[in-house]
N, C-alpha and C positions, 0 to 999 in steps of 0.2 A: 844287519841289526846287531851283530856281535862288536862294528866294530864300534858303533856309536855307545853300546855297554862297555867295551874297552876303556873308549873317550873318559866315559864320567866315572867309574868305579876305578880307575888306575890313572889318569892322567890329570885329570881335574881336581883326583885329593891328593896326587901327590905335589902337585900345583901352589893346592891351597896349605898344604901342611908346611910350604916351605916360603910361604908368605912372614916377612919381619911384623907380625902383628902382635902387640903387646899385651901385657897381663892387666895393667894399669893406665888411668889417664895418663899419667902421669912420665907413661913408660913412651908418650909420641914423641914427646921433646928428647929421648937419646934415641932415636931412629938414625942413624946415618946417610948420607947421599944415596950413595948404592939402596937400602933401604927402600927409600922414598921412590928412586927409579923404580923398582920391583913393583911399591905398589899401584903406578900409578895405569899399569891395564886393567889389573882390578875393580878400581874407582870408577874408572871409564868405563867399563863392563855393569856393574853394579847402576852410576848414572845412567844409561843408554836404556837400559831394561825398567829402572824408575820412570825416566821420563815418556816412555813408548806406553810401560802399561798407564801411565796418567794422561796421554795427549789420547792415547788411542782405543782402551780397555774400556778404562771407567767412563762411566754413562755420566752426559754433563744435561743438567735440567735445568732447562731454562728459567728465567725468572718469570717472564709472563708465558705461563702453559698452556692458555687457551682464549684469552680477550680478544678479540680485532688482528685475529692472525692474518687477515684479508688484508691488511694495508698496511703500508711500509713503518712506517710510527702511528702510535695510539697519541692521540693528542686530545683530550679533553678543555674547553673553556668554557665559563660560565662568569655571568654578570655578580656582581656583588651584590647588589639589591635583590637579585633571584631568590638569591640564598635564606634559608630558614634564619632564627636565630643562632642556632648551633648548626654545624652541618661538618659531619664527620667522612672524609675519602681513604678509600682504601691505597693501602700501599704495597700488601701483599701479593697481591695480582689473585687472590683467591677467590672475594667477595663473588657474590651471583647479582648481588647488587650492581657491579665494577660500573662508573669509578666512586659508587658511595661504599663507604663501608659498611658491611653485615657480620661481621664480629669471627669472619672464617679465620682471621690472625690466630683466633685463640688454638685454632686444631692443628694450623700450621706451626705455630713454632712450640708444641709439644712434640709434634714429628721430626721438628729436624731443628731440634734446640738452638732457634731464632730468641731473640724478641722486640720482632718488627710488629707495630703499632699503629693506628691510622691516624692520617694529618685533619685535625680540627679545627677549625676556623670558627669563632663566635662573634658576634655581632655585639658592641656596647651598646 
């Protein structure tokens, strides 16, 4: 355990303390070759650890959470004459209604600052 505290308290900042990183925007464009080699384990290291906790950390939520989990695609169709004069389908996947809409968009996209809307079809 000591040496892996060794690693980050002494070898990691003296690492990072000798990284060419600038005070200013301004300051990337006089970065030199050398420079640029130095930082590019950094970048790699910093990408590698971005991309793992996004591919593999963060919880991905699907867009339909619970409609016709049972079957490979959700495919609804319906005749045109069927149809009411107005007839509103949900698009959030929320509705309890699904596939008409029951106005669940409104609580979804206050939760997760959407502003997904259902598709309406009216009849002249």
């Amino acid at each position: 355990m000591e040496s892996a505290s060794n690693v980050v308290k002494v070898s990691l900042a003296n690492y990072l303390a000798n990284l060419p990183l600038p005070n200013t925007f301004l300051g990337w464009f006089t970065i030199g070759f050398r420079g640029w080699l130095k930082l590019i384990p950094f970048f790699s290291a910093v990408g590698g650890v971005s991309y793992v906790t996004y591919r593999f950390i963060v919880p991905k939520s699907p867009c339909n959470p619970k409609i016709k989990k049972d079957v490979p695609k959700v495919v609804d169709s319906f005749d045109i004459e069927e149809l009411a004069d107005r007839t509103s389908f949900c698009r959030c996947w929320r509705s309890k209604k699904f596939p008409y809409c029951d106005g669940a968009h409104s609580d979804y996209n206050v939760k997760s600052s959407d502003n997904v809307g259902p598709l309406v079809i009216k009849k002249k």
